[in-house]
C-alpha positions in Angstrom: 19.3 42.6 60.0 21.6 43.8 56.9 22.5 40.2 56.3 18.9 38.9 56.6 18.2 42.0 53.8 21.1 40.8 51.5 20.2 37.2 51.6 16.4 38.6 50.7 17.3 40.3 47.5 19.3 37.8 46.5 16.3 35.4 46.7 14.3 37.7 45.0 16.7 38.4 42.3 17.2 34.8 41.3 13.0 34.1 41.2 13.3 37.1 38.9 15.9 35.5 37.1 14.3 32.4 36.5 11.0 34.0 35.4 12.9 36.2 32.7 14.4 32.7 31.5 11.2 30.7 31.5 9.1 34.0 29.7 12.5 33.5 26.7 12.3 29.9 26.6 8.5 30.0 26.1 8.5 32.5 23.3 11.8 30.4 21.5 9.5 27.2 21.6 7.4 28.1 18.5 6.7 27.0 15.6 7.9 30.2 13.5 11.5 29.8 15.8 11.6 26.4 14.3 11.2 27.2 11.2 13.9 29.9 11.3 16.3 27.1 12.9 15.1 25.1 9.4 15.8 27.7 7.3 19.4 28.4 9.0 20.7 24.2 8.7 20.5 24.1 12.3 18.2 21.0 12.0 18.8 19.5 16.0 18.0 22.5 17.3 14.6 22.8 14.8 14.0 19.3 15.9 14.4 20.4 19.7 11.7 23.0 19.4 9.1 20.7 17.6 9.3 17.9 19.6 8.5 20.7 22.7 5.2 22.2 20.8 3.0 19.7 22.5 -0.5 21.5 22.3 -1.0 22.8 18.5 -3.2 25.6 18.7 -5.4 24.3 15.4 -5.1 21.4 13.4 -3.1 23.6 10.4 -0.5 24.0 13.4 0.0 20.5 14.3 0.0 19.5 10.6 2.8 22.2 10.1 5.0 20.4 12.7 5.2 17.3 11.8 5.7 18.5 8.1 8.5 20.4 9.5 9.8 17.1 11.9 10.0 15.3 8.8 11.9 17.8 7.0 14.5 18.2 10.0 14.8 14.1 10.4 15.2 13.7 6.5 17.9 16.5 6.7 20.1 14.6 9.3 19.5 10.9 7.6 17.4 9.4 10.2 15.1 8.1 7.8 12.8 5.0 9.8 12.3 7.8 12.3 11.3 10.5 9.0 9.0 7.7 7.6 7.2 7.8 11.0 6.9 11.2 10.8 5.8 11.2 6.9 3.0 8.8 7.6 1.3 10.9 10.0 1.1 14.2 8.2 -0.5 11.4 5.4 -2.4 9.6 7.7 -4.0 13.4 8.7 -4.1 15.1 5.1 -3.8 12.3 2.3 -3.8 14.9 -0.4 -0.7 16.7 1.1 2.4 16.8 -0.8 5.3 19.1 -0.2 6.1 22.3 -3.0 8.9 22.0 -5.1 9.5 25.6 -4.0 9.5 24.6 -0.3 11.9 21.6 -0.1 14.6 19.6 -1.9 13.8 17.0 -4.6 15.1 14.3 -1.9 12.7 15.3 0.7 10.0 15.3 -1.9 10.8 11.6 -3.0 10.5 10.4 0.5 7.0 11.6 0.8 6.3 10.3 -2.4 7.2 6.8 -1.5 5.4 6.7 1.8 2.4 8.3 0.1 2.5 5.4 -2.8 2.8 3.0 -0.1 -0.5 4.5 2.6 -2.8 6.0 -0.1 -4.6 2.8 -1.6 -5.1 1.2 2.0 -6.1 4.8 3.0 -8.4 5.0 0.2 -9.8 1.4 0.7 -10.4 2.7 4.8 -12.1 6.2 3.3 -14.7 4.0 0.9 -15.8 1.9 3.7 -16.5 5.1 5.4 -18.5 6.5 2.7 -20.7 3.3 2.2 -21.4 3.1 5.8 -23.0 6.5 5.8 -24.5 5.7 3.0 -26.3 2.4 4.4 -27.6 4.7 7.1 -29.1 6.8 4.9 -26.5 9.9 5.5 -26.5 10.9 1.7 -24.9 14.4 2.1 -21.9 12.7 4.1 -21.7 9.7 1.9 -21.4 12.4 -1.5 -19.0 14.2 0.1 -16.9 11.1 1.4 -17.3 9.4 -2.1 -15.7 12.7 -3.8 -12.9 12.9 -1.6 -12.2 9.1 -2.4 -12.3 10.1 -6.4 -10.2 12.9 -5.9 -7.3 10.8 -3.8 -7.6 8.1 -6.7 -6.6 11.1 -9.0 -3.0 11.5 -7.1 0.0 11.2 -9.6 1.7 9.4 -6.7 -0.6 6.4 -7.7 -1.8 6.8 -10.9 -0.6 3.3 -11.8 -2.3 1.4 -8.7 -5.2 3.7 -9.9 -5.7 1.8 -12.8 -5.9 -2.0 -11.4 -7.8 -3.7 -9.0 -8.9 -3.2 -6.1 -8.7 0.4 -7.1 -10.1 0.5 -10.4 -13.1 -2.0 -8.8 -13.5 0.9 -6.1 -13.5 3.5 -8.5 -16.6 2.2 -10.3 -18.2 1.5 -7.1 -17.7 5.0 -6.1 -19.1 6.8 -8.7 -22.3 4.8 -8.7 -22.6 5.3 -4.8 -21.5 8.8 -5.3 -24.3 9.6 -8.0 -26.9 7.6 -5.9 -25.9 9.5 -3.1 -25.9 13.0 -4.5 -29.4 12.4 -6.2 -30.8 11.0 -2.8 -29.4 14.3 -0.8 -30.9 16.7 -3.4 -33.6 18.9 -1.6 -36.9 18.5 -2.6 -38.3 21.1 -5.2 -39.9 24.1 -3.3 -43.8 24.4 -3.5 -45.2 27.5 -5.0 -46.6 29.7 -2.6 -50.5 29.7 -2.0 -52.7 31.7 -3.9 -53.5 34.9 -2.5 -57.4 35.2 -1.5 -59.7 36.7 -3.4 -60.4 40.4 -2.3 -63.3 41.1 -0.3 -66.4 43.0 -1.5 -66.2 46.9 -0.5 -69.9 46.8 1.3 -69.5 43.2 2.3 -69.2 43.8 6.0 -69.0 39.9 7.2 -66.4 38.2 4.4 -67.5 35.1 3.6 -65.0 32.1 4.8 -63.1 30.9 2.1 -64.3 26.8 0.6 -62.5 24.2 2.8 -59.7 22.4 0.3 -60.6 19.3 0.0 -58.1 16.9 2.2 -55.3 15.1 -0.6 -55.6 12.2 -1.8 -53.8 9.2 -0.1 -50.6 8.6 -3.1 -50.6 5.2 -4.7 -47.6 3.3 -3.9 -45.0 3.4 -6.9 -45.6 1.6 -9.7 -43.0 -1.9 -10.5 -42.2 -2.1 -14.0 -40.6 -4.6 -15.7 -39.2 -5.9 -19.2 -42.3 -5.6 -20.9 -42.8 -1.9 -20.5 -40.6 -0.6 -23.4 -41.0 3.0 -23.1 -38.9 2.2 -19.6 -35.2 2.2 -19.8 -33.7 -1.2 -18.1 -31.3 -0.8 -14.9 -27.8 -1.2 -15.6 -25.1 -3.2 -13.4 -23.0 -1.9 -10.9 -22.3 -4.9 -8.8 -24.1 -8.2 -9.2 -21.9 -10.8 -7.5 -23.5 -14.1 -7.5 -22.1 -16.6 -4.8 -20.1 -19.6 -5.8 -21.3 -23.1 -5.0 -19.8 -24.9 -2.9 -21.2 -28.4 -2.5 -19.5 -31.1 -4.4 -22.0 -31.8 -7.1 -22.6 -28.6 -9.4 -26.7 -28.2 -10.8 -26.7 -28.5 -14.4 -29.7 -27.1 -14.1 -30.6 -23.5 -14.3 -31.9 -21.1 -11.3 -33.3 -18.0 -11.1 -33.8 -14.9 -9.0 -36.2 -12.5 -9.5 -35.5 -9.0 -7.5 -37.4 -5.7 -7.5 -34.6 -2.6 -7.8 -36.1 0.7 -6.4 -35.4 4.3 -7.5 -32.1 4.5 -5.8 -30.3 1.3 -7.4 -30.3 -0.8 -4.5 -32.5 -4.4 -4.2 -35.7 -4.1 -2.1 -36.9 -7.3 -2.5 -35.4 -10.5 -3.9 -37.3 -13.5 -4.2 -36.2 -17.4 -5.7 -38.3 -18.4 -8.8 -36.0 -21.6 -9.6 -34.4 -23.1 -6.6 -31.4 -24.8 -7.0 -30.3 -26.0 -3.4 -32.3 -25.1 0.0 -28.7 -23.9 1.4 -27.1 -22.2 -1.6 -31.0 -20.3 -2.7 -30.6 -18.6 0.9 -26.7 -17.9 -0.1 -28.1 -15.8 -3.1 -31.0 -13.8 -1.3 -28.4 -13.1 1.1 -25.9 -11.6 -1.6 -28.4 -10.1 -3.7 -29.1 -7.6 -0.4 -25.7 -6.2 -1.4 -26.6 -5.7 -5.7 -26.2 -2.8 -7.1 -27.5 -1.1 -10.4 -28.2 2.1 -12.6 -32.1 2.4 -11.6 -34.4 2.1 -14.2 -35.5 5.5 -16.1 -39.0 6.7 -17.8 -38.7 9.9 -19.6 -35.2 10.4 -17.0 -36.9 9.8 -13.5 -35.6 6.7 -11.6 -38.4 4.2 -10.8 -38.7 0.8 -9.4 -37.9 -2.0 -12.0 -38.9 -5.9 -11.6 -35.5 -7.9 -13.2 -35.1 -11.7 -13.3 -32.0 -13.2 -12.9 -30.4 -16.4 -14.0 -28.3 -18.3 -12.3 -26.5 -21.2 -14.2 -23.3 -22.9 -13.6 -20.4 -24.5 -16.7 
C-alpha cells in the first residue's frame, strides 16, 4: 500500500510539473517576449518565438511578426530568407515602411529595395482591381481603390518609376476613373420635405380631402448634343486607342467612327460612318467599348455628347 501511495504522488507531481512548464512556455511564446529577445541582440531566440505565434490574434498582430521576422533574419545575414519575409509584410501593407527611430539604416534599405522592386506590379494588380469594380458599377469601392492606387504612386521609394510608363499611363487613367467614380457614388440631393397641409376650418366638422397631385410626368430621355451646340463644352480624352491594321495593304482612304459619350465618360454607343474593312470596322467598335473621356459639360453638368471620329492611316 505505501509503495502504491509513493508511486501515486510521484505521478501526480510530474503531471503537475509538466503543466507548470506548458502554462511558462505559453506565456514566453508572445509577441511582446519576442520583441524583448529583439531588443536584447538575442535574435535566434526572437526568431524561435515568431516562427511559434501561428494564430495572430488581428491582422495588426500578424503584420507585427513578420515585421519583426524580418528584422531578426536581416540581423543574422540570412538575407534570401529576410527578402521573403520583407515581401509579405508588403504584399499585406504596401504603404509600410519601417521608422528611422525603430531600426538601423541597413534594415531600412532592405525594405526599400524590395518595396522598389513589388510596388509597381502591386500597383498595376491594385488598378485592375479598381476598374473592375468600377465596370460593375461599385463606384464607392472603385473611388476608394483608385485613391489608394494614387497615394502608393506617391511613395518616395518609386518616385522615379512614378514618372514613366506604365506608371505615369496608370496614373492618368486613375484620376479620370477616380473622378468618374467619386461623381457617380455621390448621393442624390435630398428632396425638401412636403408642404404641410393647410389648417382646417375651426367649425368645419368634416375636412375636406386635400386635391389629388397630379401623377409626374414620364422624363424625356437625355438630350445628345453634339459639335454644333456651342454653349456645350466638348469631352476631352482620356483614352482613345484606335487598333492598328493589320492586313497587308493599308487604306489610303479615310474612316470614321461616330460614338455617343454619356454623362459618365464612357462610350454608349459606337456606330461606323466610313468603313474601311468589314474585319478591321468590327476591330474599332470593339475597342471603342473601352474609350474613355472628360464628359461633355453645359453650364458644369455632364451630359451625353455625339463625337465623330476619324480614322486615317500614313
Amino acid at each position: 500500500m505505501t509503495r502504491w501511495l509513493k508511486c501515486g504522488a510521484a505521478m501526480s507531481f510530474a503531471v503537475s510539473l509538466t503543466m507548470t512548464t506548458a502554462g511558462t512556455a505559453g506565456a514566453q511564446d508572445s509577441l511582446a517576449a519576442a520583441r524583448e529577445l529583439y531588443a536584447s541582440a538575442a535574435y535566434e531566440d526572437a526568431l524561435a518565438v515568431l516562427n511559434r505565434l501561428r494564430a495572430p490574434t488581428s491582422r495588426d498582430e500578424g503584420r507585427t511578426i513578420d515585421q519583426y521576422r524580418a528584422f531578426c533574419l536581416l540581423a543574422l545575414g540570412r538575407a534570401a530568407e529576410a527578402d521573403n519575409a520583407i515581401e509579405a509584410v508588403v504584399t499585406a501593407e504596401p504603404s509600410y515602411h519601417p521608422s528611422d527611430a525603430d531600426v538601423s539604416p541597413r534594415v531600412r534599405t532592405a525594405f526599400a529595395d524590395v518595396r522598389r522592386r513589388m510596388l509597381p506590379v502591386i500597383i498595376q494588380q491594385r488598378y485592375a482591381q479598381a476598374k473592375g469594380a468600377f465596370d460593375r458599377k461599385e463606384f464607392a469601392a472603385a473611388a476608394d481603390s483608385f485613391s489608394q492606387v494614387l497615394s502608393l504612386m506617391t511613395e518616395p521609394d518609386i518616385a522615379s518609376a512614378a514618372k514613366q510608363p506604365p506608371l505615369s499611363d496608370l496614373r492618368t487613367l486613375a484620376v479620370g476613373f477616380h473622378d468618374l467614380s467619386a461623381s457617380a457614388a455621390a448621393p442624390p440631393p435630398v428632396a425638401p420635405p412636403p408642404p404641410a397641409p393647410p389648417a382646417l376650418p375651426p367649425l368645419q366638422l368634416q375636412p375636406t380631402p386635400p386635391p389629388v397631385p397630379a401623377q409626374p410626368a414620364t422624363p424625356a430621355a437625355p438630350r445628345i448634343y453634339d459639335a454644333t451646340n456651342t454653349n456645350v463644352v466638348p469631352p476631352i480624352v482620356v483614352r482613345q486607342v484606335v487598333p492598328p491594321f493589320s492586313l497587308r495593304t493599308v487604306p489610303t482612304n479615310q474612316g470614321m467612327v461616330e460614338i455617343i459619350i454619356n454623362e459618365l465618360g464612357a462610350v454608349e454607343m459606337a456606330t461606323i460612318l466610313i468603313p474601311l474593312n468589314r474585319l478591321y470596322d468590327r476591330a474599332v467598335l470593339e475597342a471603342a467599348k473601352d474609350w474613355l473621356y472628360r464628359p461633355a459639360t453645359m453650364n458644369g453638368v455632364p451630359v451625353k455628347f455625339r463625337k465623330s471620329v476619324r480614322i486615317s492611316f500614313k
